[in-house]
C-alpha positions in Angstrom: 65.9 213.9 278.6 68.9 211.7 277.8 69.7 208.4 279.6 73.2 207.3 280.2 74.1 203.9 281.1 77.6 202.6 281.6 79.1 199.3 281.6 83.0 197.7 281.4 84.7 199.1 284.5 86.0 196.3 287.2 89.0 195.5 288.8 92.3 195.2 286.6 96.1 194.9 288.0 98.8 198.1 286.9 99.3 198.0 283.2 96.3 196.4 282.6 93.5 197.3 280.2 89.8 198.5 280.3 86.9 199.7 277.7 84.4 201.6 279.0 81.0 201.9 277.1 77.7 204.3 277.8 75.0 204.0 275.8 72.4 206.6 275.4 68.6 206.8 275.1 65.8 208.6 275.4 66.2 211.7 273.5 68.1 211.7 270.3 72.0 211.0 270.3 72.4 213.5 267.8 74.2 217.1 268.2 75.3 215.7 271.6 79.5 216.0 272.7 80.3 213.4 275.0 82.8 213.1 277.7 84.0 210.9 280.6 84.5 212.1 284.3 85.9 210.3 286.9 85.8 210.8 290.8 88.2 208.8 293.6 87.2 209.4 297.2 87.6 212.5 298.5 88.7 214.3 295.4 86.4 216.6 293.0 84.9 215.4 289.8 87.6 215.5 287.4 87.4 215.5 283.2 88.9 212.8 281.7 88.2 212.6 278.3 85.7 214.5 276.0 84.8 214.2 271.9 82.3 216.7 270.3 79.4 216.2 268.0 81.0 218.6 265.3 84.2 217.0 263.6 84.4 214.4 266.3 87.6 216.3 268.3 88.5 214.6 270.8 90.2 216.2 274.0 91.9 214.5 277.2 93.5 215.4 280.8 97.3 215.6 280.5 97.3 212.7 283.0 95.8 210.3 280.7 97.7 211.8 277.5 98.8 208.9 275.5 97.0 206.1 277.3 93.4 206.6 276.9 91.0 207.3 273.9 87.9 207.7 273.7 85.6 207.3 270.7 81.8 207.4 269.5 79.6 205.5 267.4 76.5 207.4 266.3 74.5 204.7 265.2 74.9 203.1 268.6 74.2 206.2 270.8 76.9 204.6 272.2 80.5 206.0 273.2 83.3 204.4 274.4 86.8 204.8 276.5 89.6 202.7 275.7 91.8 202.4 279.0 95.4 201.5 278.4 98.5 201.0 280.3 96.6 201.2 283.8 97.8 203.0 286.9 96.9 202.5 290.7 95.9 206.4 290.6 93.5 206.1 288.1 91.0 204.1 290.5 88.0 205.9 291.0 84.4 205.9 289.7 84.0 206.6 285.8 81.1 208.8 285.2 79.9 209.2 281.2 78.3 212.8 280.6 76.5 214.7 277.8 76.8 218.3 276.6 74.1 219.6 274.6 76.7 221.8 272.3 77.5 220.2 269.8 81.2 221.7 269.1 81.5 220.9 272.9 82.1 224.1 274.5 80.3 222.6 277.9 82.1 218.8 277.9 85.2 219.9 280.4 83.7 221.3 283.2 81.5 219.3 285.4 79.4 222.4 286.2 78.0 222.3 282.5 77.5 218.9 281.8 73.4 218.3 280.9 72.9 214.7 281.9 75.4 212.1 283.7 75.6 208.3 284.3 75.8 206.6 287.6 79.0 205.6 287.2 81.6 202.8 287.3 83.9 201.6 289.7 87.4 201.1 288.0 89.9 200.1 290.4 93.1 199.8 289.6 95.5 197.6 292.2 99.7 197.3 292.8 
């Protein structure tokens, strides 16, 4: 069993920036790919962001392209999401999930993620 705990999200103004964390315990950190959901009311749970065990390749949604990145420290358990250059549109709650594949074959669909967070709010206002 891995435990995900995330921390950072709050309320920042359009063009505005945010760094999510989620730390990990329980089982071993190791051989785990990581990756960053989000969810705004109403709308299915969406991949975000994603970076695998192997080689540490990282992989985002075309809508966030340029403005996010997200990265993982290993002797943490600990893996973060750098939010830059904030829209209104990216409001919603931030969930941090775990794949057990370690090349990351499972960390873009929600239907194959192994263990999830309980979220952040990150709202994003005009």
């Amino acid at each position: 069993q891995v435990q995900l705990v995330e921390s950072g999200g709050g309320l920042v103004q359009a063009g505005g920036s945010l760094r999510l964390s989620c730390a990990a315990s329980g089982r071993t950190f190791s051989g785990y790919s990581m990756a960053w959901f989000r969810q705004a009311p109403g709308q299915e749970r969406e991949f975000v962001a994603g970076i695998t065990w192997v080689g540490a390749r990282t992989y985002y949604a075309d809508s966030v392209k340029g403005r996010f990145t997200i990265s993982r420290d290993n002797a943490k358990n600990t893996v973060y999401l750098q939010m830059n250059s904030l829209k209104p549109e990216d409001t919603a709650v931030y969930y941090c999930a775990a794949d057990s594949r370690p090349a990351g074959w499972g960390m873009r669909t929600a239907e194959t993620i192994d263990y999830w967070g309980q979220g952040t709010q990150v709202t994003v206002s005009s």
